[in-house]
C-alpha positions in Angstrom: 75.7 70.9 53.6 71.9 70.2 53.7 70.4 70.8 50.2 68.7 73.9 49.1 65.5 72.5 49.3 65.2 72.0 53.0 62.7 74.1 54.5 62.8 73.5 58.0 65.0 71.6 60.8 63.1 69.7 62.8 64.2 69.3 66.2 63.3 67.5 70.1 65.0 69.8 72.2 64.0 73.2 71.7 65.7 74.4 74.6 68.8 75.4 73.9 70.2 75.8 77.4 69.8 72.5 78.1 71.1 70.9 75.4 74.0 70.7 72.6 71.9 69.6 69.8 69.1 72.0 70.8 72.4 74.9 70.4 73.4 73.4 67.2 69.9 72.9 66.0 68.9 76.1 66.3 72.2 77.4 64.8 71.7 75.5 62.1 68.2 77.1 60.9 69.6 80.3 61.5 72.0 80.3 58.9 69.5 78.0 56.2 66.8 80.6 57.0 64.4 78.1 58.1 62.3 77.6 60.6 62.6 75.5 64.0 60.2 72.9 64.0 59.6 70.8 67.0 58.5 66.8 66.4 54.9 67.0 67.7 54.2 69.7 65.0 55.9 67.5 62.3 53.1 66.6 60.4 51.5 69.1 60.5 53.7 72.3 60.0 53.3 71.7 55.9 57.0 71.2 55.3 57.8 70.0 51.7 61.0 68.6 52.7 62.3 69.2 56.6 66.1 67.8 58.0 65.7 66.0 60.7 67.9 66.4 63.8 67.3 64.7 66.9 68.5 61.8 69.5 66.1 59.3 69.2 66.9 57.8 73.1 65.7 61.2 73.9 61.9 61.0 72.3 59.4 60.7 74.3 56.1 58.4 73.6 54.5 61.5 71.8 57.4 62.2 69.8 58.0 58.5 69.0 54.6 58.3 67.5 54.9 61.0 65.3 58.2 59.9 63.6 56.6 56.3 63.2 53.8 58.0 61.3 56.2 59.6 59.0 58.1 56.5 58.7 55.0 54.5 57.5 53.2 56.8 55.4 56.2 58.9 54.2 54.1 61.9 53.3 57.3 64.0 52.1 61.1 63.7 51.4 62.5 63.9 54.8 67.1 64.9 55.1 68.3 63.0 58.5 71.5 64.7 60.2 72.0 61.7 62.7 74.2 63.0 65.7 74.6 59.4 67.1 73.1 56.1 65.7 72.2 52.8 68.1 70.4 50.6 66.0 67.1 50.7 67.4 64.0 50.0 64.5 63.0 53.3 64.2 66.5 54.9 63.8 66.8 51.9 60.9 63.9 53.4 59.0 64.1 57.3 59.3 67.7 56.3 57.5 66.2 54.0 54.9 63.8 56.8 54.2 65.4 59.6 54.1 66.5 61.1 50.7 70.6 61.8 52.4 71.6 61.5 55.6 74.3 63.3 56.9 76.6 61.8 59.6 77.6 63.9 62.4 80.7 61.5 62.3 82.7 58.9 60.6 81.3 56.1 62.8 78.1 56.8 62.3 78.5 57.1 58.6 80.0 53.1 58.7 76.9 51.8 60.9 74.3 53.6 58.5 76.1 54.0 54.7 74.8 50.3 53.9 71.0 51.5 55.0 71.0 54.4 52.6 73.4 54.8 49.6 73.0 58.5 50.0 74.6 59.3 52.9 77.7 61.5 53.7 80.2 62.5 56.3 79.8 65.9 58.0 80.7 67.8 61.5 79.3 70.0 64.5 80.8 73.5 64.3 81.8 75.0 67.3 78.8 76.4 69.1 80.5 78.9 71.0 78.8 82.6 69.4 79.5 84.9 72.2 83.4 86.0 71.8 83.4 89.2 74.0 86.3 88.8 76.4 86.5 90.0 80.3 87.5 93.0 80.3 88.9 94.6 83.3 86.5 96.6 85.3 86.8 99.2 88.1 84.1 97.1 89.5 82.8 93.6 89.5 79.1 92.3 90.4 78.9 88.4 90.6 75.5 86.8 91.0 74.3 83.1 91.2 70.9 81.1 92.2 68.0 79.8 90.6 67.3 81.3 87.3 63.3 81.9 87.8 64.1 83.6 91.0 66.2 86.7 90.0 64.4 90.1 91.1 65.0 92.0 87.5 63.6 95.1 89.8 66.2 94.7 92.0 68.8 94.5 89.4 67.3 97.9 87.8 68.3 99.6 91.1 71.7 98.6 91.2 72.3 99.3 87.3 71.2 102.8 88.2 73.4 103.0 91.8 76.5 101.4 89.3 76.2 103.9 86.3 75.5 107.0 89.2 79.3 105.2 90.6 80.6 106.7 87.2 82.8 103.3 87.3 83.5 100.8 84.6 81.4 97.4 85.5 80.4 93.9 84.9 77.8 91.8 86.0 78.5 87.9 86.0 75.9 86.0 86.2 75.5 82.2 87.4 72.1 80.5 87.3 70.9 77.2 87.5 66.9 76.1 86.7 65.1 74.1 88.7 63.6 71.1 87.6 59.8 72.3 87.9 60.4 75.5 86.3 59.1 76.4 83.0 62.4 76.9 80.6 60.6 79.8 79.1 60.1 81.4 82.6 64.1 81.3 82.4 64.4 82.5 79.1 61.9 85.4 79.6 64.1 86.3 83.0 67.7 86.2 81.0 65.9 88.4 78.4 65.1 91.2 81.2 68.6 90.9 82.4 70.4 91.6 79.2 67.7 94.3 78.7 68.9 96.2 81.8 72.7 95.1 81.6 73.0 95.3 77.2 76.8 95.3 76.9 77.6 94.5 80.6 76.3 91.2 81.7 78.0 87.8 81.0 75.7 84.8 81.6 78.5 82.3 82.9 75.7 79.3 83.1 75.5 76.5 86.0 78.7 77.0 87.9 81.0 74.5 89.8 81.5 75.2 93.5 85.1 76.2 93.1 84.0 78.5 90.2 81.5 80.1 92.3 84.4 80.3 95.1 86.4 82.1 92.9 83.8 84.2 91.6 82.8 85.2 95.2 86.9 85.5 96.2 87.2 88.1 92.8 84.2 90.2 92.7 84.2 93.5 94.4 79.8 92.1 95.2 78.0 89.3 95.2 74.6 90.7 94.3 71.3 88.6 94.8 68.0 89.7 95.3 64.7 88.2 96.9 60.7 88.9 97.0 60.4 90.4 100.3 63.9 89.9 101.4 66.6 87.4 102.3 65.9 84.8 105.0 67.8 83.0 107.3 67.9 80.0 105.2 68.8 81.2 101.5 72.0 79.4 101.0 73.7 81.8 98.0 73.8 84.8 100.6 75.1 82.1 103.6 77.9 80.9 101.4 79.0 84.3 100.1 79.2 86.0 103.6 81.4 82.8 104.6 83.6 83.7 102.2 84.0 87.4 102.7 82.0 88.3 99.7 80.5 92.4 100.1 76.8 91.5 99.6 74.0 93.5 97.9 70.9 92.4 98.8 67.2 93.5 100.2 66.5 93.0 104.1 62.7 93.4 105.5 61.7 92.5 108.7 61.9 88.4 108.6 65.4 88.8 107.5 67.9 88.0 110.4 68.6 90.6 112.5 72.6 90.1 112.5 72.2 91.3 109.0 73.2 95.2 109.3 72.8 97.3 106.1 76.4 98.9 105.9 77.4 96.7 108.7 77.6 93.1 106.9 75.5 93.5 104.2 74.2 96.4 102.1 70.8 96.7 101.4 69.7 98.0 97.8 66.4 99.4 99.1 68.3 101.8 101.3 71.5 102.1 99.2 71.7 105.8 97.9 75.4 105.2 97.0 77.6 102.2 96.5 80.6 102.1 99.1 83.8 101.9 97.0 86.3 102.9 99.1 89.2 99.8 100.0 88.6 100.3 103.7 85.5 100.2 104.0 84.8 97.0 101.6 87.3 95.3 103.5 85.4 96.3 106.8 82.1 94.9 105.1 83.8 91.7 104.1 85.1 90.9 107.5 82.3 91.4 109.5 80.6 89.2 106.6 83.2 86.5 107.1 82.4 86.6 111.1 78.6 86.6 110.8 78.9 83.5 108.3 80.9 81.9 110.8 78.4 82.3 113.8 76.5 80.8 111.3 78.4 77.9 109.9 77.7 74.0 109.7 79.5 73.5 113.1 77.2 76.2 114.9 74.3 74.5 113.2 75.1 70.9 114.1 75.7 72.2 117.7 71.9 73.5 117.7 70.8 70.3 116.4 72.3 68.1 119.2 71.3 70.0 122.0 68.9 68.4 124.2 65.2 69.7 124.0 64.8 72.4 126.7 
């Protein structure tokens, strides 16, 4: 265990979606009551004696810079938790430097105990925190897309059409990030969504697509929301209506006509009351099946082919 005197962990990714170090990382100054430190700000946060816990093939050239400043001017003690060691220079003199170094592994601890005398063998703890289990539900609302584009508005209605139901629910969520939005644009969304959904929602992460097929196969709806309204192109609603999935989501007038609120679809700006009756469900999700069909891959490639007029 790091020594009392550590007063901050210093970290690269601060991100802790994205990354298992980030997770354990942030875990870590938790429970030392520290603060999360990220590289850049190093040298100049005023720590007295910081733990150091990063990849160093991750750094970038700003990052790199700052831990070669440390390592030649060594302006304070400095612990090193090293969660993988490759030899490079710079990985040789953060361990030469440090006051302990703790191994993540036994490996590591036989490439670096000859670099510093005062180094030890220690271990990631599990990183799973959230324990609840699935509970069974009268109802089930499954959702996946892109993180930054989930209609938190949207989601207020149908919290208030699912508690009016007087059912038991949960909301599974599935989102992914895309790779020009900001993380904390994601964060910021998540945090809305457990705000509206406190002891309901389950953030399932970046699904597989037989985890999503399931999902879709299980769920009483597949809920997903759009500004203005779905199009004729947005891929989450195409795939769930292939696969017989009851949809909730918001028409307008570019939307494609073969969507019907009640018909295939149901549309949470008109939706007074969410249909729970067997019957009509499975009327829902058939009709759903047959409009993705009509608007499959082989329909599509048939369009494509056809001479110009």
């Amino acid at each position: 265990m790091p020594s009392p005197q550590v007063d901050a962990v210093v970290t690269h990714h601060r991100d802790s979606f994205r990354s298992g170090v980030g997770r354990f990382n942030e875990l870590l100054a938790e429970r030392l009551g520290v603060p999360l430190v990220g590289i850049r700000k190093l040298l100049s946060a005023g720590c007295v004696r910081p733990l150091l816990s990063f990849k160093v093939s991750e750094l970038g050239a700003a990052e790199l810079a700052a831990l070669e400043t440390l390592v030649e001017t060594r302006p304070f003690p400095w612990e090193l938790f090293l969660h993988v060691y490759e030899g490079r220079d710079l990985e040789a003199g953060l361990v030469a430097g440090a006051s302990r170094v703790h191994c993540g592994n036994h490996e590591i601890f036989e490439q670096v105990s000859r670099l510093n005398p005062s180094s030890q063998i220690l271990w990631s703890p599990g990183l799973i925190l959230d324990e609840r289990p699935f509970a069974e539900t009268d109802v089930s609302v499954f959702s996946f897309g892109m993180a930054h584009k989930i209609r938190t508005d949207l989601f207020q209605r149908l919290r208030r059409l699912l508690d009016a139901s007087g059912c038991s629910y949960a909301v599974y969520v599935s989102a992914a990030n895309h790779e020009t939005t900001r993380m904390k644009d994601a964060h910021l969304i998540f945090d809305e969504m457990h705000e509206i959904f406190p002891a309901s929602l389950f953030f399932l992460g970046n699904l597989s697509d037989v985890a999503v097929f399931n999902y879709l196969r299980s769920s009483t709806f597949f809920a997903t929301f759009f500004m203005g309204g779905v199009r004729a192109n947005n891929g989450s609603v195409a795939a769930a209506m292939e696969k017989g999935a009851v949809v909730i989501t918001n028409l307008d007038e570019h939307s494609p006509p073969e969507l019907v609120h009640m018909g295939n679809v149901i549309d949470i700006e008109r939706c007074e009351e969410l249909p729970l009756d067997a019957e009509m469900l499975e009327q829902i999700s058939s009709r759903a099946t047959e409009t993705g069909r009509e608007r499959g891959w082989d329909r599509l490639v048939a369009r494509l082919a056809q001479p110009p007029a």
